[in-house]
C-alpha positions, -999 to 999 in steps of 0.1 A, spaced: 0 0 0 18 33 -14 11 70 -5 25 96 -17 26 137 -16 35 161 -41 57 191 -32 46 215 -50 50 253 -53 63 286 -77 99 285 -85 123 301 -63 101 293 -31 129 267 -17 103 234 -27 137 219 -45 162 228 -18 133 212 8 131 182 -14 166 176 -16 176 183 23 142 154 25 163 131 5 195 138 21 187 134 56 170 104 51 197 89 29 223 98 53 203 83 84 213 48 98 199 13 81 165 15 105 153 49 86 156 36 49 161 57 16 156 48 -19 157 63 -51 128 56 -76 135 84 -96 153 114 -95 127 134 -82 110 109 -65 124 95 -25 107 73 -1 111 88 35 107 71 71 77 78 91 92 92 123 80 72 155 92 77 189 74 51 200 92 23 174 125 17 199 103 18 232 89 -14 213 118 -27 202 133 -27 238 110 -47 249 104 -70 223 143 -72 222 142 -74 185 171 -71 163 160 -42 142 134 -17 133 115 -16 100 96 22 103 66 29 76 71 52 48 59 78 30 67 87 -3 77 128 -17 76 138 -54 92 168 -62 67 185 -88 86 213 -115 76 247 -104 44 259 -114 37 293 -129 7 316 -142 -9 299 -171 -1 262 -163 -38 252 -168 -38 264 -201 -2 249 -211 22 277 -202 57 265 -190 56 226 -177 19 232 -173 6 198 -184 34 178 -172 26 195 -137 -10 189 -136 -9 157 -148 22 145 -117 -5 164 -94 -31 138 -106 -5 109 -97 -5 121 -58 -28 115 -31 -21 145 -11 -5 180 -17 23 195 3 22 237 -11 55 256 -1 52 290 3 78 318 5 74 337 38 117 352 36 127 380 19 160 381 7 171 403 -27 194 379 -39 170 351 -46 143 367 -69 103 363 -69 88 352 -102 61 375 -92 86 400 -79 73 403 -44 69 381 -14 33 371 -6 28 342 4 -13 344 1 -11 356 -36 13 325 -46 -13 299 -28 -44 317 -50 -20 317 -80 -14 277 -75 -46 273 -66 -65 289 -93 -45 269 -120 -55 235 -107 -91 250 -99 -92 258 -138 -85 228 -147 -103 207 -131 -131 231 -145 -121 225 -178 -121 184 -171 -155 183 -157 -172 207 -184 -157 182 -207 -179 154 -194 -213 172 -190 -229 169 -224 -219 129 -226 -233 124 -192 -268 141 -206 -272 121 -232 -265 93 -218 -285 107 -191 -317 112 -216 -312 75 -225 -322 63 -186 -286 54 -182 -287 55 -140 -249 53 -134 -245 85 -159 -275 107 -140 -259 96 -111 -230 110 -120 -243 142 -135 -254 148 -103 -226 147 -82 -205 169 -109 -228 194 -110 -222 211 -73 -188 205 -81 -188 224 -111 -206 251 -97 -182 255 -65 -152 261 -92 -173 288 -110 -173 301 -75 -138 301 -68 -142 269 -45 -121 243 -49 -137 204 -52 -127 197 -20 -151 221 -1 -178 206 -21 -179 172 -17 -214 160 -7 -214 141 25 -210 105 20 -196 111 -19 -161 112 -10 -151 80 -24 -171 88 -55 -150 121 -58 -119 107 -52 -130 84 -82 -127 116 -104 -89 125 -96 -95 161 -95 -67 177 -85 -83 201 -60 -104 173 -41 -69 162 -29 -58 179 11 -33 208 11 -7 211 36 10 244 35 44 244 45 56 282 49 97 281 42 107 315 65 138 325 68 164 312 97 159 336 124 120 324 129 125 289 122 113 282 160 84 310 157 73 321 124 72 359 110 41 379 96 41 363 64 33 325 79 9 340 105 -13 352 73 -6 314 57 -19 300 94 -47 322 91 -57 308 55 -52 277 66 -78 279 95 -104 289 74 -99 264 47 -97 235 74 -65 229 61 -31 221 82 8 240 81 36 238 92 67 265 95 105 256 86 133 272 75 143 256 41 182 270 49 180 256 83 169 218 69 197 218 41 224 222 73 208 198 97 210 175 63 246 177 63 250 168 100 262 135 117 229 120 132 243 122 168 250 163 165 214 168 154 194 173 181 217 191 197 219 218 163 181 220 168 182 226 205 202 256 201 178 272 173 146 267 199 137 235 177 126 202 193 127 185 158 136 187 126 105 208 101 110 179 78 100 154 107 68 174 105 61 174 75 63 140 71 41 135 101 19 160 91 18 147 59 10 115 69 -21 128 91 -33 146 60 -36 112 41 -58 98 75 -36 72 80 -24 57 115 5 24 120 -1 -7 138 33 -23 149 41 -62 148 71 -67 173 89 -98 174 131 -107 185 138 -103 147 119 -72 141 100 -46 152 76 -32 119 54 -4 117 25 -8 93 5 20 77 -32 17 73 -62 45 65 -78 55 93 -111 34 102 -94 -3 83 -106 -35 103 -85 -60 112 -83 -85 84 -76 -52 58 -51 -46 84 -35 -83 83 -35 -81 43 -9 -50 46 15 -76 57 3 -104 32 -28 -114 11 -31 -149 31 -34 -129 61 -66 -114 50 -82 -143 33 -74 -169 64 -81 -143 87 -95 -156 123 -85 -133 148 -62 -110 160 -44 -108 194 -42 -70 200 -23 -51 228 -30 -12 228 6 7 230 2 21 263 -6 -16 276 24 -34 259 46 -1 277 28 -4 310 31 -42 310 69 -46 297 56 -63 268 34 -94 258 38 -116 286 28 -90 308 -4 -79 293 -13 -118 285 -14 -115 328 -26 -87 334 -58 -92 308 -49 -61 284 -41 -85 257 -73 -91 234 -86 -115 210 -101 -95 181 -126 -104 153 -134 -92 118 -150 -64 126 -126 -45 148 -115 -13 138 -75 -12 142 -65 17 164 -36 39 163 -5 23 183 -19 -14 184 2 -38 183 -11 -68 165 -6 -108 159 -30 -119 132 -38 -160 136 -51 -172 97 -54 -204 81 -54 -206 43 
């Protein structure tokens, strides 16, 4: 099960110099945080988890296997990209390959790295992006309407039902809406269906300059405030400050961080953040050869949860002997909360919870 998110943002905002301290850090961290290539622009991060190597102590297991995430760094957008203008339809269509959407903004100023638009404003560049995917997907649902009526005219019920669920969405991008504040209770699968480009969640991520790395400045309050209203999630880093902590030995980077008022690193949240944006939660398996985290969408059962790991899993699925996180802490493992009565024997239709850690029993 892949995710991914798509940096995106206008050029010059420090997306490709965030992409690349991404990959760096990540391919400079030790064996348990992997890194691989799959294309140039393209990097598959670890997940960070605190809680992996509380596991792992007590399980006593050999090594840790974190879940991952994957970042595709999307060529620079600019004014006209719906209608062609620069990489325009290369860009929209690697948008349409993502399931989530992580906007960089520029909240520095600094006069020797120019503005495409020749001024920093942050809220401008976010409507300019916006507006570009908002045309298009304009453009790609007009396109279906007069099919879907005749076919509509003929009694076809799949095509009426269809016309009907395009047509709010249409009419929220004459608006100025984008799909996702439209989507009709209950439709969201439906919508998703469509690949629209702005059905998928935003995160904003507002690149300031070094000095309010640990706070923000005026320019990312405004982004936070957008943000709010849209229902939509941000986070503040420094761009300048990631590319150093890149170049850092593992053991002097927390310590880097410390002095800058930072507890982590921005691209740790980002990739957490980005991870809540997709609604997904892990579910650990912990064992003396491994401890694994697993990613699954919020709301999975527990045999979609066992056919993460394997296909057999789900289709032999009988139960699953489950042991919140806090539990398997409290009780120094599985033994312990075996005792104790905190370990549980699941069916099919429980709902997997954030931090469980699992042992699926199947027969194929």
């Amino acid at each position: 099960m892949g995710f991914n998110c798509g940096i995106v943002g206008l050029p010059n905002v420090g997306k490709s110099t965030l992409f690349n301290a991404l990959t760096a850090t990540v391919a400079a961290q030790a064996a348990n945080y992997p890194f691989c290539t799959i294309e140039p622009n393209t990097g598959r991060v670890a997940v960070p988890d605190k809680r992996m190597q509380a596991l792992a102590e007590i399980g006593k297991s050999q090594k840790l296997v974190p879940t991952s995430l994957e970042f595709v760094d999307i060529a620079g957008l600019v004014r006209g990209a719906s209608k062609g203008e620069g990489l325009g339809n290369q860009f929209l269509a690697n948008i349409r390959e993502v399931d989530a959407i992580v906007h960089v903004l520029r909240c520095f100023e600094d006069d020797d790295v120019t503005h495409v638009e020749g001024s920093v404003d942050p809220i401008r560049d976010a409507e300019t992006v916006e507006t570009e995917l908002m045309l298009a997907d304009l453009e790609s649902l007009t396109k279906r309407v007069p099919l879907l009526q005749k076919k509509a005219k003929s009694n076809d019920k799949q095509a009426a039902a269809e016309l009907e669920l395009i047509e709010p969405l249409i009419k929220a991008l004459e608006d100025g809406k984008p799909v996702r504040a439209a989507i009709p209770k209950g439709e969201e699968e439906a919508v998703k269906r469509l690949n629209l480009l702005t059905s998928k969640p935003v995160l904003y991520v507002c690149n300031v300059e070094e000095a309010a790395a640990a706070t923000g400045n005026a320019q990312s309050a405004r982004v936070a405030e957008m943000a709010a209203t849209q229902g939509a999630a941000y986070v503040i880093i420094s761009a300048a400050i990631e590319a150093e902590v890149s170049q850092l030995p593992e053991e002097d980077r927390a310590g880097f961080l410390a002095d800058l008022g930072l507890e982590d690193s921005g691209l740790d949240r980002i990739i957490r953040a980005g991870y809540g944006l997709l609604g997904l939660i892990t579910y650990f398996t912990v064992g003396p050869k491994e401890t694994r985290a697993w990613t699954i969408v919020k709301g999975t059962k527990a045999p979609g949860a066992a056919g993460v790991i394997h296909g057999d899993f789900e289709r032999g699925f009988i139960a699953a002997e489950t042991i919140g996180y806090d539990d398997y802490i409290a009780n120094k493992g599985e033994a312990g909360a075996r005792e104790t009565g905190k370990l549980r024997v699941e069916g099919k239709e429980y709902i997997v919870k954030d931090g469980d850690v699992m042992l699926f029993r199947f027969n194929v």
